[in-house]
C-alpha positions, -999 to +999 in steps of 0.1 A: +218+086+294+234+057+313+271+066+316+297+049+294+312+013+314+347+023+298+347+059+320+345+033+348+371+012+337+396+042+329+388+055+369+396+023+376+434+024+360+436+059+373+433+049+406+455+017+402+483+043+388+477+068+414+482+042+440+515+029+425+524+063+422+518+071+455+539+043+465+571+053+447+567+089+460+563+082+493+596+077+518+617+054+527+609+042+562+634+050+589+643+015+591+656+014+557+677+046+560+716+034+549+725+055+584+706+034+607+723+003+621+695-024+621+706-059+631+707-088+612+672-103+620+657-065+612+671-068+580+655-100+572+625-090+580+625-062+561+630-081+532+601-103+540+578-069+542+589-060+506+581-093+497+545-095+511+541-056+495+554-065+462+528-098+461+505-073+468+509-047+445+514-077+421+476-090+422+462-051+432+475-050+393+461-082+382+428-075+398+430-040+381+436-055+346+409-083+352+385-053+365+392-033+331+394-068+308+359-080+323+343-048+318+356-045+284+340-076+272+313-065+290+308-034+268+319-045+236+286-076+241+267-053+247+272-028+223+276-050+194+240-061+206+228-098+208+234-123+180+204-123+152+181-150+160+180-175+130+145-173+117+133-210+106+132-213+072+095-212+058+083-250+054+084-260+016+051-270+008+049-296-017+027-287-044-002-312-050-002-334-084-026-323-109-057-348-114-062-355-150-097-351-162-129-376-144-132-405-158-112-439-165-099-457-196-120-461-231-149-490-231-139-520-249-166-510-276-142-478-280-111-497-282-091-498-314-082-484-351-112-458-363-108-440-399-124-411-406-124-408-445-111-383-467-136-358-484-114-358-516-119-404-516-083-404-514-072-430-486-040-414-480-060-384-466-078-403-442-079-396-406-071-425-383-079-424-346-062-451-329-076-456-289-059-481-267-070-476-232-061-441-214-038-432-247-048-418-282-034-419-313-043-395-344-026-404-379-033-377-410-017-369-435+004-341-415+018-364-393+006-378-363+003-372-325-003-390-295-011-382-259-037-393-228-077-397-230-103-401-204-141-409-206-164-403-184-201-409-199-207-399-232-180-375-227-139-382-243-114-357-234-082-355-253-049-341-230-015-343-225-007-340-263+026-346-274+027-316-303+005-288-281+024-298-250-001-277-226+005-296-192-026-299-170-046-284-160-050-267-194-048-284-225-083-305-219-102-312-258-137-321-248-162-340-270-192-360-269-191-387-287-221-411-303-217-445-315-239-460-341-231-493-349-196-489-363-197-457-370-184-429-341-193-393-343-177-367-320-187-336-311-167-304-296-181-292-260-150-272-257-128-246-282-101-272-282-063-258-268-045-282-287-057-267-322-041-298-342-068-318-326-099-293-342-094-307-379-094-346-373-118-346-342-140-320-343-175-330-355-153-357-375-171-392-379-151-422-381-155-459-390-140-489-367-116-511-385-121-544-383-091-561-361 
């Protein structure tokens, strides 16, 4: 294994002590003994000398401390590894609008206010279909409802209703339906979702209302 950069650095400030150390140990040059008469200028430029060795020993010790400081960083980046690259968030992909059923709006021969009488004769039990280009209406007895229609040939499908509330693409009532004169008969090509719808539609037959 590669050895550790801090055994380095720590050689490093055992050396710069060692040399410091050495420095204080060592003796005191002849020419600074107290015995030994040294003339003025000697004196001078003896100061000068301790000068020049103390700005040395000063950046010897900055150089030291920049030697360990640098390698420290050094170490500590490298053993706390490289920043986690930011993976880019997954695009969000937009999820594409259902398509109603194929086909377009009811035929004007379609258009308006059917009733589908009651088996009992009583008009308060009659079914009304009410169609009005893409929408429905259905009126009975239990209330009514309401929602979108498409036709596409002989085919009407009832979705979108207001009381089963299946959103697309489920929720689709398909019949075929047959117009005689005024009279309109529809027939289930499809187990209806929406099972309020079964009763007034299915294989119901129902009379246009004059406008």
């Amino acid at each position: 294994m590669p050895e550790d950069p801090l055994r380095e650095n720590d050689e490093l400030l055992r050396v710069a002590r060692s040399y410091f150390t050495s420095l204080a140990s060592a003796p005191v040059p002849r020419s600074l003994e107290s015995h030994t008469l040294l003339p003025t200028p000697s004196r001078r430029t003896s100061g000068a000398r301790r000068a020049v060795t103390s700005a040395l020993a000063f950046a010897a010790v900055a150089a030291a401390l920049f030697l360990i400081v640098f390698g420290v960083g050094h170490v500590l980046v490298q053993r706390h590894g490289t920043p986690a690259t930011l993976q880019p968030s997954a695009r969000a992909t937009a999820t594409p609008a259902v398509s109603p059923p194929p086909g377009g709006p009811v035929p004007a021969r379609l258009n308006g206010n059917w009733v589908s009488p009651a088996p009992t004769g009583n008009p308060d039990d009659a079914a009304h279909l009410i169609l009005q280009g893409a929408k429905f209406e259905i009126q009975t007895s239990g209330g009514f409802s309401f929602g979108m229609v498409a036709v596409n040939g002989n085919e009407i499908d009832f979705f979108n209703g207001d009381v089963c509330r299946i959103p697309l693409p489920g929720g689709v009532g398909r019949y075929q339906w047959t117009l005689s004169g005024n009279s309109l008969h529809l027939t289930p090509l499809n187990i209806d979702p929406c099972g309020g719808r079964t009763r007034p539609l299915a294989n119901a037959t129902y009379i246009k209302q004059a406008s």
